[in-house]
N, C-alpha and C positions, 0 to 999 in steps of 0.2 A: 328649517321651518318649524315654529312651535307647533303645540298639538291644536288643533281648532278650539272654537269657544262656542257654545252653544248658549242662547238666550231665547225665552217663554216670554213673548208678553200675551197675557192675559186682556180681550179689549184691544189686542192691534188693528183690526181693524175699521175702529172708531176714529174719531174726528184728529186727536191726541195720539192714538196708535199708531196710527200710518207716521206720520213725523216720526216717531220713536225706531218704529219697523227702520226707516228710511236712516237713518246716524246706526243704528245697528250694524246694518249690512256695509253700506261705509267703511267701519270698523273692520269687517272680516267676521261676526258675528255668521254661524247658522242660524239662524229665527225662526222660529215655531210661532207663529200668529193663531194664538188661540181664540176659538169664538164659538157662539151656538150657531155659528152660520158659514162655514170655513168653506161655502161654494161664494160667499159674498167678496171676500178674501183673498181668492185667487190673484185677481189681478194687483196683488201688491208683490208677484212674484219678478213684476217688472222693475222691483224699485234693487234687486241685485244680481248675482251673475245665475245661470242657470245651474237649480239646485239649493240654491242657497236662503231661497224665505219658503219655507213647508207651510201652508194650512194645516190647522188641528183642529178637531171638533172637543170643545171642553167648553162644560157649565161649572160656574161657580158652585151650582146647587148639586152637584155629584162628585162623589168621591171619586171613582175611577178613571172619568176620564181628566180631573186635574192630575192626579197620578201620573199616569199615559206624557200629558205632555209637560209634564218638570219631574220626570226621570232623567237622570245625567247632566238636567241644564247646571251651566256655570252660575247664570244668573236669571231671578224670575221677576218680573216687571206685572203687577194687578191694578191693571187702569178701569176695573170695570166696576160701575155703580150706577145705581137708575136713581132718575131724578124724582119720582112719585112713584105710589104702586101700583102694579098693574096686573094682575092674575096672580098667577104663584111669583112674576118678580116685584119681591114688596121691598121695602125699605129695611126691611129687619133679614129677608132672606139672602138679598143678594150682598147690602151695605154693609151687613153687619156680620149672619151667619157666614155668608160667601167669601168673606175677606178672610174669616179665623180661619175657615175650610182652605183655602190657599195657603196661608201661613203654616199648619200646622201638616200638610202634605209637603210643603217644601222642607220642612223642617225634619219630617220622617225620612226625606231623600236626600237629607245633607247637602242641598243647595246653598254654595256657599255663600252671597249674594241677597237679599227679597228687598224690593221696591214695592212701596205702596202708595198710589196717589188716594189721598183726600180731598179735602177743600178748607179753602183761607177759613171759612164761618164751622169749622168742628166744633162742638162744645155739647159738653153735658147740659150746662144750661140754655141753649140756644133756643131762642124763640119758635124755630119750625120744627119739624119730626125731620125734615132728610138732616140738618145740622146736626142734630142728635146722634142720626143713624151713622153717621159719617165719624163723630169722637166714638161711638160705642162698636167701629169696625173698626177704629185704629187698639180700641182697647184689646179686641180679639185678638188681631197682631200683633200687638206686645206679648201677650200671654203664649204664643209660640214662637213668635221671635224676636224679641226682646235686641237684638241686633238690628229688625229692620230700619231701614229711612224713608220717611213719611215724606211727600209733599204735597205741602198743601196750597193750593192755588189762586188767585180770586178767579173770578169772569173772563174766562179765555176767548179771544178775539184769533181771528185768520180767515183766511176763503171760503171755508166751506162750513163757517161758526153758524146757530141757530139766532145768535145776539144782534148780530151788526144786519146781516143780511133779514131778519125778522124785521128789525124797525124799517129798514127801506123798502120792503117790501109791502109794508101797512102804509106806508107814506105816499106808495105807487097810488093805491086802490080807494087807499079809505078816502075823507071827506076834510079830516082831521087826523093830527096822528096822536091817539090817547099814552098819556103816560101813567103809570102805577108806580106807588113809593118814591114820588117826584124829587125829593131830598136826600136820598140815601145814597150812602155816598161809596162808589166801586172802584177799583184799582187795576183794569182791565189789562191782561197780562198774554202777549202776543202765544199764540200756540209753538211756534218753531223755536223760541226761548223756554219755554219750559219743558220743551220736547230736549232741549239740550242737556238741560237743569237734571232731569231722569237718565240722558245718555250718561253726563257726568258722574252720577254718582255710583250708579250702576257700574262703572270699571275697577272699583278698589274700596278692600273694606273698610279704610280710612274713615268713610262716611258713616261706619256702622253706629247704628243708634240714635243717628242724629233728625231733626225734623226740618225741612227747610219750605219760609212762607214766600211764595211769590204772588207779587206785583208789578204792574208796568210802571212805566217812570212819574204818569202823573194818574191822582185821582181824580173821578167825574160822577156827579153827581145821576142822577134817570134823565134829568130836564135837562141838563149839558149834553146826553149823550143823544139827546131827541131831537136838540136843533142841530148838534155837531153832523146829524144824519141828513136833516133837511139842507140842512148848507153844502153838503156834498155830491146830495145827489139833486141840487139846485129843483127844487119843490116849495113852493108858496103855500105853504099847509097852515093853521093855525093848530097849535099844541093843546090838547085839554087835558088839564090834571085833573086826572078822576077822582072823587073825592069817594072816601074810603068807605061808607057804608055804601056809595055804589059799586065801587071795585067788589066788596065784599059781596054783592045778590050777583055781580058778573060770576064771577069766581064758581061759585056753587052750583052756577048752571053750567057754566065751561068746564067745569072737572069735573063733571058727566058724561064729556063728547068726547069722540077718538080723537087724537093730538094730544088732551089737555094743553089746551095752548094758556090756559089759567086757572091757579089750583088755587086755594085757602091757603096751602102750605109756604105755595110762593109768595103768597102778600106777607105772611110772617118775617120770608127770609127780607123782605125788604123794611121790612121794621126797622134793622141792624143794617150798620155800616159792616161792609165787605172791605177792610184795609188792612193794610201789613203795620203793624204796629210801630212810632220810630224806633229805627236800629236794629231790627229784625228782619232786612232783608235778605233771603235765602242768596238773593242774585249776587250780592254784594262778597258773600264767602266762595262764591262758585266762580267769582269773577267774569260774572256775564252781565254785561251793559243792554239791559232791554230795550227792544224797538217801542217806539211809540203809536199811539192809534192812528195821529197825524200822518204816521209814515207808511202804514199800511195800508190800513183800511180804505183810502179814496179808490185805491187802484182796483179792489175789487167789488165798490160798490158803481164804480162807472156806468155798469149796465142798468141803474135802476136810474139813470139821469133823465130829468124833464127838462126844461128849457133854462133860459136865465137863470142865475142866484138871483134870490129876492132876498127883502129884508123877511128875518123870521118874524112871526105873530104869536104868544103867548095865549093863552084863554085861561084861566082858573075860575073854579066854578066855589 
């Protein structure tokens, strides 16, 4: 029997994590599920044999304890990043310092291995500050490890996603279900596929250096993905595309309030299309056939169903 494998991921117990955690242990992986919250965590100790998924308490933003848990790992997996800032986790501390600070502690402990998820919209030039924060944490990563492999993702969709289950959720309550950046057009990419996408590369340094974009099989625009919600969860809503100097006075006061359930920063991100560019898809080199949203997502929006499908109603103002 070889010698064990041990693997860190950083963020396993987020939305993305657990899926990861879960093909790890599979493997025979020990896992280290590192988090600021490693009492939250526990119960992914169910997803291997006993013994085998440890809690660890590690902040991006300290040295010592990333130390602590990518000591001896084979391989380190840093799925963590905030989507706005929020106290001391800012976009520059976690995206950007947090990501170099894992890279370059892995790198001092000669872990042979470092994953790093970003996102499909990375760029220095990118319309919002998380876009930014997100190329200028892969750039930190290069600069310690220069071997990593980056994935970068669009709009990750699955059960317990804040996307699919958000719109149906507005569709339950509201009156209307408002849409923001009505046109922009996403690639919404199933989570247990790119949880795969990470498992894969993460086995062999074959991938070292490389960046891999994923997407799901088709693109859908805000307003596709507003009625593809109302049709599913059979709600008679009329759709209102918010026109943008209202989005814009929403916004302002909404990322004010605890959630931010709407920020300035996100209406930027939907300026720009979120797509895999053609002939760049990561899935295509990894040889993983994506599920579709068709194929997912009704099974777990079921709960949010009202009565009959109706014809959808449109509103633009």
């Amino acid at each position: 029997m070889g010698a064990r494998k041990i693997a860190t991921v950083l963020g396993g117990g987020g939305f993305v994590g657990r899926y990861v955690v879960q093909n790890l242990a599979r493997a025979g992986y020990e896992v280290r599920v590192a988090s600021r919250r490693p009492d939250l965590t526990a119960r992914l100790r169910a997803l291997g044999r006993v013994g085998q998924i440890a809690p660890f308490y590690a902040s991006v933003l300290d040295d010592a304890s990333v130390a602590c848990a990518v000591q001896g790992a084979d391989v380190v997996i840093n799925l963590v990043a905030v989507l706005t800032s929020v106290k001391q986790q800012t976009l520059q501390a976690v995206n950007v310092e947090g990501a170099g600070r894992v890279a370059r502690i892995a790198a001092e402990a000669n872990v042979p291995v470092f994953v790093q998820m970003s996102a499909l919209g990375a760029s220095e030039t990118a319309l919002s500050e998380y876009g930014k924060s997100r190329a200028a944490g892969e750039k930190a990563v290069r600069q310690y490890r220069p071997d990593a492999v980056i994935i970068r993702p669009s709009v990750i969709f699955g059960p317990e996603d804040h996307f699919f289950n958000m719109f149906a959720g507005l569709a339950r309550y509201l009156p209307c279900l408002p849409v923001y950046g009505a046109h922009a057009r996403l690639q919404p990419v199933y989570v247990g596929d790119v949880a795969q996408a990470i498992f894969m590369v993460a086995q062999s340094s074959v991938f070292a250096g490389k960046e891999f974009l994923l997407g799901g099989p088709q693109e859908m625009t805000m307003l596709d993905i507003a009625r593809f919600v109302l049709r599913v969860t059979r709600r008679h809503k009329p759709i209102f595309i918010v026109p943008a100097a209202l989005a814009k006075l929403q916004a302002m006061v909404l990322e004010r309030l605890p959630g931010h359930f709407l920020t300035q920063d996100q209406l930027r991100m939907l300026a720009s299309d979120n797509v895999v560019p053609a002939g760049q898809s990561g899935f295509e080199a990894l040889n993983i056939v994506p599920q579709s949203v068709g194929a997912i997502v009704p099974s777990y929006l079921a709960r949010f169903r009202g009565g009959e499908a109706q014809k959808d109603i449109s509103v633009s103002v």
